[in-house]
N, C-alpha and C positions, 0 to 999 in steps of 0.2 A: 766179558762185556764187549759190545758189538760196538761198529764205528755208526754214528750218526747217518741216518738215512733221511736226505732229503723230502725224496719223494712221500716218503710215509710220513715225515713230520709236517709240512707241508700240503699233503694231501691234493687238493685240485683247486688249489686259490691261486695258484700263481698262472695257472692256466685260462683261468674265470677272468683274472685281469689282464692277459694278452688278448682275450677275447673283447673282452671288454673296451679294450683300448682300438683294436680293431672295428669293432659297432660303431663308436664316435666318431672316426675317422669318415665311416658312412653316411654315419648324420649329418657329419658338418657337411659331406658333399652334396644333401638333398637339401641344405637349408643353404649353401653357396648355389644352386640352382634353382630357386624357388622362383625367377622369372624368368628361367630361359624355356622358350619355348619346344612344346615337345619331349622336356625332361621326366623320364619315369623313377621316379624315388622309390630305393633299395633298402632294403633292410635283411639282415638274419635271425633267424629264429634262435635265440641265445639259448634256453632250455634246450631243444634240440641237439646243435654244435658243444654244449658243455656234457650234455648225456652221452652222446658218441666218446667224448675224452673223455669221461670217467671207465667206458666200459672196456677203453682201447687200453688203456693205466692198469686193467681188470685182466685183458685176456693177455697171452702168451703175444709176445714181440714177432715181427717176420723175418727172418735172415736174407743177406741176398747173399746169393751161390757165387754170383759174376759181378764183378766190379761193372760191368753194361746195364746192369740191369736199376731200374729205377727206386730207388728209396718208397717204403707205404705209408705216405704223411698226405692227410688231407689237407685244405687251406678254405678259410673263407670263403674264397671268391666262390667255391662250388655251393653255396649253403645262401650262397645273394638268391631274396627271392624281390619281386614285385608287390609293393604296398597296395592293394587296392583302395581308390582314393571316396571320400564320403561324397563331396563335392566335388565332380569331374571339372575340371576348367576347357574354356571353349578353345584352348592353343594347344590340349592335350597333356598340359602339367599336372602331373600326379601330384606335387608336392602341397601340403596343406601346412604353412610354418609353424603355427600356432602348437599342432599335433606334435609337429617334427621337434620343435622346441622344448615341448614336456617329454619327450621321449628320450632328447637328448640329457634332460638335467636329471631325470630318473636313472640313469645309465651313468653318468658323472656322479650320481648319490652312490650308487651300486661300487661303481670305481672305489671310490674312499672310502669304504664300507669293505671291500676288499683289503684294501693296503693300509690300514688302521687291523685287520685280524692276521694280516701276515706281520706286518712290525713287531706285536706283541709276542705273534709267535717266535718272530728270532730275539727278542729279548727275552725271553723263557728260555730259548738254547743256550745263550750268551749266557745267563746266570748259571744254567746247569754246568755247564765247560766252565765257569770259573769258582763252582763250588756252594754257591750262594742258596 
């Protein structure tokens, strides 16, 4: 019998909600700037950023040779794109709150939608380790 493997039991939900949790952090910045002038409201293509982490989870790891040399971990920030806005505002603010708002609570439903199928899943470990 093999020792419990995270990653496999878990699979890409814990990933989906640093991402996730990362996205909101976004939102709230386009909806804390929704009257500053000039603001361009960012967002990431979630599908995207979670398809790259499933296929990276998929392919072989990269080693570094040299303690110099830089770790191959992408981040958000590369994956911020520009919201194209429905109604341009005359100050240049991309932000539309309304939109920003249901995008937000869509993305918070997503969240606990997430950590309500990993909770179950470590109580299914939790009982299996205790026998249950």
């Amino acid at each position: 019998m093999g020792a419990i493997n995270f990653s496999n039991a878990l699979g890409v939900h814990p990933a989906a909600m640093q991402l996730r949790a990362t996205r909101a952090e976004i939102l709230a910045n386009n909806l804390a700037n929704a009257d500053t002038p000039g603001f361009k409201a960012r967002d990431i293509n979630f599908q995207a950023v979670l398809a790259g982490e499933v296929a990276s989870q998929r392919s072989l790891g990269m080693n570094r040779t040299h303690s110099g040399h830089l770790a191959a971990q992408g981040s958000a920030d590369e994956d911020l794109l520009y919201r194209n806005p429905i109604q341009p505002s005359i100050d240049g603010n991309t932000v539309d709150s309304q939109m920003e708002q249901a995008i937000y609570s869509r993305n918070a439903l997503n969240y606990n939608a997430s950590f309500e199928f990993l909770s179950s899943k470590f109580k299914g470990m939790k009982g299996a380790i205790r026998g249950e």
